[in-house]
Legacy VTK file of the C-alpha trace (Angstrom):
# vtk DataFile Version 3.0
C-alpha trace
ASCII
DATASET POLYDATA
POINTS 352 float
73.036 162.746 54.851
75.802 164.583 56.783
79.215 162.359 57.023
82.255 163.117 59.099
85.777 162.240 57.981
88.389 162.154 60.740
92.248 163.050 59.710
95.015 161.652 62.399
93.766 160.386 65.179
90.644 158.726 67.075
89.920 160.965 69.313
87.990 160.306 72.693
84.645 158.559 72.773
83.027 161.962 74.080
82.449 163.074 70.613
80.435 160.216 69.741
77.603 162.338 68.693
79.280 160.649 65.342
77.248 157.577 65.858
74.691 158.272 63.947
76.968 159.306 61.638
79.255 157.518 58.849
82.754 158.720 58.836
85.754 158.441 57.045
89.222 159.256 58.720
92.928 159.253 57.565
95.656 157.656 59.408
98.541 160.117 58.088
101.228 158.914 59.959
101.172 161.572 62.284
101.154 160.596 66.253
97.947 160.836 67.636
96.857 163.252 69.936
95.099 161.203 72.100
93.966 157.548 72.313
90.984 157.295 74.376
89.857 153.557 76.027
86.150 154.454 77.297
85.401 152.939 80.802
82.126 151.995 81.413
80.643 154.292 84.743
79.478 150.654 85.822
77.088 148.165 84.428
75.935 147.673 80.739
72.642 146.683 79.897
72.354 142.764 78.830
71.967 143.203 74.639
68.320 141.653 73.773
70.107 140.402 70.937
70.652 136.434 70.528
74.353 135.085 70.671
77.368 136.849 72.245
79.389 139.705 71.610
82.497 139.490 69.726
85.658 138.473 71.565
87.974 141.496 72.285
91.366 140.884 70.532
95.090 141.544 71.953
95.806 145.750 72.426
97.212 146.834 69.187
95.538 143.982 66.607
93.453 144.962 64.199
89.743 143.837 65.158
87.649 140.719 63.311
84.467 142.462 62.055
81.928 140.080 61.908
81.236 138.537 59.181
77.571 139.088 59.032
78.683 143.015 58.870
81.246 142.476 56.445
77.751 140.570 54.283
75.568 143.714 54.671
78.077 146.070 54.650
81.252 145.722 52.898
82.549 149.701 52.866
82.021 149.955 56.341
84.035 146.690 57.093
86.780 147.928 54.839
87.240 151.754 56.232
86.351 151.083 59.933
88.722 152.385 62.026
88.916 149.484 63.456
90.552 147.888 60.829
93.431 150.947 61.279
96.456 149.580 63.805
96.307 152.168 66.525
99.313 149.587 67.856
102.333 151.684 69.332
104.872 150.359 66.974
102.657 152.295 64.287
101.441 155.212 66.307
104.860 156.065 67.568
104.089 156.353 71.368
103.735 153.401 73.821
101.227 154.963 76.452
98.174 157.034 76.043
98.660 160.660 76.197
96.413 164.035 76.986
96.421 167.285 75.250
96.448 169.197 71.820
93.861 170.793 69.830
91.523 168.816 67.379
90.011 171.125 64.749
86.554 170.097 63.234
84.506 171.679 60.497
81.052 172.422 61.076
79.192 173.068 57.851
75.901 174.161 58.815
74.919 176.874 61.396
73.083 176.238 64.565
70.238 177.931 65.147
69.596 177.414 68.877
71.799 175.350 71.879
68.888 173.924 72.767
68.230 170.218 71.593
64.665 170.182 73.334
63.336 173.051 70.658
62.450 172.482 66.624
65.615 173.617 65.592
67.208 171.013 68.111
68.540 169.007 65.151
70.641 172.062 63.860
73.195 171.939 66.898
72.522 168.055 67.752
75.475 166.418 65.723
77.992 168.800 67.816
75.974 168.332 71.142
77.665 165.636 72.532
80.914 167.300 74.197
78.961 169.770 75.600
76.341 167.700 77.370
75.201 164.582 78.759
72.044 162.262 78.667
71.448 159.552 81.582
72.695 156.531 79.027
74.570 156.529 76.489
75.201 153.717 73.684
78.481 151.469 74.395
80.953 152.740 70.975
83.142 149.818 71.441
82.767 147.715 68.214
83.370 144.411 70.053
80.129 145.191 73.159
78.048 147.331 70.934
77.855 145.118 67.771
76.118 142.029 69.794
74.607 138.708 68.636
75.973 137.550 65.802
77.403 140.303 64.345
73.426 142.292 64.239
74.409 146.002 63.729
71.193 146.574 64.741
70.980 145.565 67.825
73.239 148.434 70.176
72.995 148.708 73.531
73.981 151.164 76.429
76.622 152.185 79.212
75.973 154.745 81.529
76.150 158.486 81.205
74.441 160.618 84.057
72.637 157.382 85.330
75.356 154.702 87.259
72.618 152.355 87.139
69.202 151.100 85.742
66.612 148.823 86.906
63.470 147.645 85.049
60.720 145.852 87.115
59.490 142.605 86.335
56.630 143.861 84.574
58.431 146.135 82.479
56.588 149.427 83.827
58.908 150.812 86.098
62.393 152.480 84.868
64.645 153.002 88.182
68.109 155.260 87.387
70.469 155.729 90.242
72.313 159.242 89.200
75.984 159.059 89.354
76.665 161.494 92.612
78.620 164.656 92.265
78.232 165.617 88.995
78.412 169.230 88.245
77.173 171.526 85.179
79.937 173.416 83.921
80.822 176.699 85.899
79.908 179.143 83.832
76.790 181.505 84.315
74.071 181.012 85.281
74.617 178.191 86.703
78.131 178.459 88.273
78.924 175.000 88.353
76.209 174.116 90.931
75.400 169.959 91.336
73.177 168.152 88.934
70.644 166.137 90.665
67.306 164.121 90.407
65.497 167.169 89.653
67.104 168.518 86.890
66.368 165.013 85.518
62.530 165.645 86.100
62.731 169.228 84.805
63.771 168.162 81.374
62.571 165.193 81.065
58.867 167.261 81.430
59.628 169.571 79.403
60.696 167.085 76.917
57.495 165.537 76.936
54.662 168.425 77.044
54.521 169.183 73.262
55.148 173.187 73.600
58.793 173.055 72.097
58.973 169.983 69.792
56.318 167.734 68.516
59.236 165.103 68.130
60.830 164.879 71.037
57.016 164.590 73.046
56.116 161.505 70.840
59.731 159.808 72.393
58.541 160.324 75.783
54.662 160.063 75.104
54.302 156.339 76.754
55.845 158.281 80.142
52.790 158.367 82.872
54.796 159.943 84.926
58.772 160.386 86.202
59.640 161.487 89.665
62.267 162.091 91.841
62.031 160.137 95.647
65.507 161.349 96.558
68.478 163.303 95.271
70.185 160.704 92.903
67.092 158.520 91.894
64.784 158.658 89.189
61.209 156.424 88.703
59.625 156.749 85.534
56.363 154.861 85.294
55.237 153.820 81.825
51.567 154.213 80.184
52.322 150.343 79.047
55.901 148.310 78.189
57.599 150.582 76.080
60.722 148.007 74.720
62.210 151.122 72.557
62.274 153.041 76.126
65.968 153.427 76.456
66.837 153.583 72.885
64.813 156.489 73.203
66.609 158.511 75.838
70.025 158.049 74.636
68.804 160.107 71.505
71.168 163.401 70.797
67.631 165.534 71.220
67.597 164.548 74.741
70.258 166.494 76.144
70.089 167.601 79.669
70.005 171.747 80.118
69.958 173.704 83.626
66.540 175.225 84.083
68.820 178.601 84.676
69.626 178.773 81.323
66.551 178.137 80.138
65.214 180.957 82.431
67.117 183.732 81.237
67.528 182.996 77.787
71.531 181.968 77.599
70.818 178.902 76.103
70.472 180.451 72.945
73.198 181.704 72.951
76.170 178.951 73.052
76.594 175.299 75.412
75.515 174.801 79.078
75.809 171.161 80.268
77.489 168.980 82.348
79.737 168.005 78.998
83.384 167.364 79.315
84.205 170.439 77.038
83.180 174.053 77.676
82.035 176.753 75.538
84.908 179.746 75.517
84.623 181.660 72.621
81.122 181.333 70.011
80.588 183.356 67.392
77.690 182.358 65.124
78.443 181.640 61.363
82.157 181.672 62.319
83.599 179.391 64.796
83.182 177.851 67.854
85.949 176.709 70.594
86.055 175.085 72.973
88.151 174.060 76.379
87.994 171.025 79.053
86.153 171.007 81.500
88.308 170.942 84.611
85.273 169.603 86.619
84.185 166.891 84.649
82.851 164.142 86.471
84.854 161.202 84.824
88.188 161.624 86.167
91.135 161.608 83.352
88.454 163.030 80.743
88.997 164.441 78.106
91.987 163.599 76.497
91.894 166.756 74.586
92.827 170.339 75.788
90.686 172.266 73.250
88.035 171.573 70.319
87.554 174.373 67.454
85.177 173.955 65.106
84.933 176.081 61.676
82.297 177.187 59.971
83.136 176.395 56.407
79.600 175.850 54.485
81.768 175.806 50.536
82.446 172.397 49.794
85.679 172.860 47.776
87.124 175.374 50.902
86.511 172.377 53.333
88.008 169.599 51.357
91.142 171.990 50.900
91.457 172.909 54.466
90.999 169.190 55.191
93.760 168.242 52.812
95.822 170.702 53.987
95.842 169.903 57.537
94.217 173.206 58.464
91.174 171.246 59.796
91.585 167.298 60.880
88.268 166.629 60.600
85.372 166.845 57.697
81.803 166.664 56.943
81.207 165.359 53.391
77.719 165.659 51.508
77.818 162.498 48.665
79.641 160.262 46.966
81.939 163.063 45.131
83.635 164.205 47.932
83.701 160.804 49.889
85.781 159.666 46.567
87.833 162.530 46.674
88.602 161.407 50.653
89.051 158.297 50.073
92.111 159.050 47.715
93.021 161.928 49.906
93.347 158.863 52.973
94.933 156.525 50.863
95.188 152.703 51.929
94.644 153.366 55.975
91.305 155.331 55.506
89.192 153.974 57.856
84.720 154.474 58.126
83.690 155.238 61.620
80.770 155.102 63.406
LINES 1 353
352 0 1 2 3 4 5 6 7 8 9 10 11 12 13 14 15 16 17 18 19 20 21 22 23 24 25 26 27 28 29 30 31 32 33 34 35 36 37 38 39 40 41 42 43 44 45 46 47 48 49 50 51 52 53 54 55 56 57 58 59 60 61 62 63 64 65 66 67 68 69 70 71 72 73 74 75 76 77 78 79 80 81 82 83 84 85 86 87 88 89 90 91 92 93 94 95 96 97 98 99 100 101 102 103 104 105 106 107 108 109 110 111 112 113 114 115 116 117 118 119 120 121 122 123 124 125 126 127 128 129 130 131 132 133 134 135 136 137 138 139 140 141 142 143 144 145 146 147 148 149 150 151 152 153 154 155 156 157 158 159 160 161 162 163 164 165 166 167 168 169 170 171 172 173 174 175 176 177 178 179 180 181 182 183 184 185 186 187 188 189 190 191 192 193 194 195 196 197 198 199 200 201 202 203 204 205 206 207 208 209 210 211 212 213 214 215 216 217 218 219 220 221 222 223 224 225 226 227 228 229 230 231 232 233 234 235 236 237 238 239 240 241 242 243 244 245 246 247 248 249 250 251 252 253 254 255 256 257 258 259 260 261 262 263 264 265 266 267 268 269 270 271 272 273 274 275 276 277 278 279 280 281 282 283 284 285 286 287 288 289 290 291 292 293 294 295 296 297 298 299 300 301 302 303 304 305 306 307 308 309 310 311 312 313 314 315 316 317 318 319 320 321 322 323 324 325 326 327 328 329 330 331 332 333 334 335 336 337 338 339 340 341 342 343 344 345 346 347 348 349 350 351
């Protein structure tokens, strides 16, 4: 299992492609770089979950994990970055700021852009930035973790979608796209709008079994999914499907331009409607990567640029990581999360 360790700061909720990670992150003293507060694009889904969510505390407090996580899981309770004061007496600044670089390290090589395919998996912890799905799950410990402190039991915000219905007999999915969203402009698709259609597009190819057996089975309860107008989407279901939206807020089920797909570019680096773009790839090397100037939720990202290193020996990453060259890292077993742990010191903090 693959585990990222973040050095410095939190930085914005659009790399949450960590969450189905577990991280570890130092707190350095340094000021951070950015300090993102997600805003939900409208309505969350109601958690299924019994009992309410956790109570927000004051800005600045460190956050009450609930006791039934601090039961099942004591290291995470400990290192959570929530349990780091991001307060601006500590961090040094009293408002939220934009800009800088955040350097990550990327230990394995990807062997396609495209999440849809069998190699999918290969790119899909680093997808996230680069692309969007039409929910995504809520990262705020207080709204995701819901009911009595069940970590189990997440649920969603929107992404692409501004809004979901579900019919009263649990066959009908309704997603009202958020209007004006536009895939990066870059070729081939020149920053053209995303619509109902592109939603259908993948969403089909998704589920026809020629690229990947997995990502068919996800949608394989899908009778059919259409698109009535430019910024609506209707899936009908086979039968009720309860693990329906779980399902499409998967990192597998990023959204690609058909373009792209077309003409092969796909392969070779990023096309989305993702808040960063692709500027410079070069495969078993580095990636970077610049904000996108058209992203659709205004003030996003916080960051300027994201560079990520190819650095597949163990011993080089943990000394560019305690160096400061990279502020990020990607630990493989208990050895080197022991040797991060003492690198972080009494403010290292797990993150999901």
């Amino acid at each position: 299992m693959e585990t990222r360790v973040r050095a410095r700061f939190w930085y914005l909720g659009v790399l949450a492609a960590a969450a189905a990670l577990l991280a570890v992150g130092c707190a350095k003293g340094a000021e951070p770089t950015a300090t993102p507060t997600a805003t939900p694009q409208g309505a969350a889904a109601t958690p299924t979950s019994a009992g309410a969510a956790a109570t927000p505390t004051a800005a600045g407090s460190l956050i009450q994990i609930p006791q039934a996580i601090v039961d099942e899981m004591p290291l995470l309770a400990k290192y959570h970055w929530s349990r780091v004061d991001w307060s601006p007496a500590t961090l040094g600044k009293g408002e939220k700021t934009s800009g800088g670089v955040l350097k990550m390290n990327q230990p394995t090589v990807p062997r396609t852009w495209d999440t849809a395919t069998p190699f999918g998996s290969t790119v899909a912890l680093i997808s996230s930035p680069f692309y969007n799905r039409l929910l995504t799950y809520e990262m705020d410990l207080n709204k995701a973790y819901a009911g009595a402190g069940n970590i189990h039991k997440l649920f969603f915000k929107p992404d692409l979608a501004e809004s979901w219905t579900i019919s009263s007999d649990g066959l009908t999915y309704t997603f009202k796209l958020v209007q004006g969203v536009k895939w990066q402009n870059i070729p081939p698709i020149n920053g053209r709008e995303f619509t109902a259609d592109d939603v259908v597009y993948n969403i089909k190819r998704l589920s026809d079994g020629k690229l990947s057996g997995a990502t068919a089975d996800i949608f394989k309860n899908v009778a059919s999914v259409e698109a009535p107008d430019k910024y609506t989407v209707v899936f009908k279901m086979k039968t009720v499907d309860g693990a329906f939206l779980y399902s499409i807020v998967g990192p597998l089920n990023n959204f690609v331009p058909k373009e792209a797909v077309d003409d092969g570019s796909i392969n070779n680096g990023p096309v989305g409607t993702g808040a960063f773009i692709s500027k410079e790839y070069v495969a078993n090397d580095h990636l970077f990567a610049e904000k996108n100037p058209n992203y659709f939720r205004k003030g996003k990202p916080y960051l300027d640029r994201v560079e990520w290193f190819y650095i597949p020996d163990a011993a080089a990453r943990i000394a560019a990581f305690r160096t400061g060259q990279i502020d990020e890292y990607t630990y493989r077993g208990w050895n080197d999360a022991k040797q991060l742990i003492d690198i972080c010191g009494a403010l290292g903090a797990f993150s999901t």
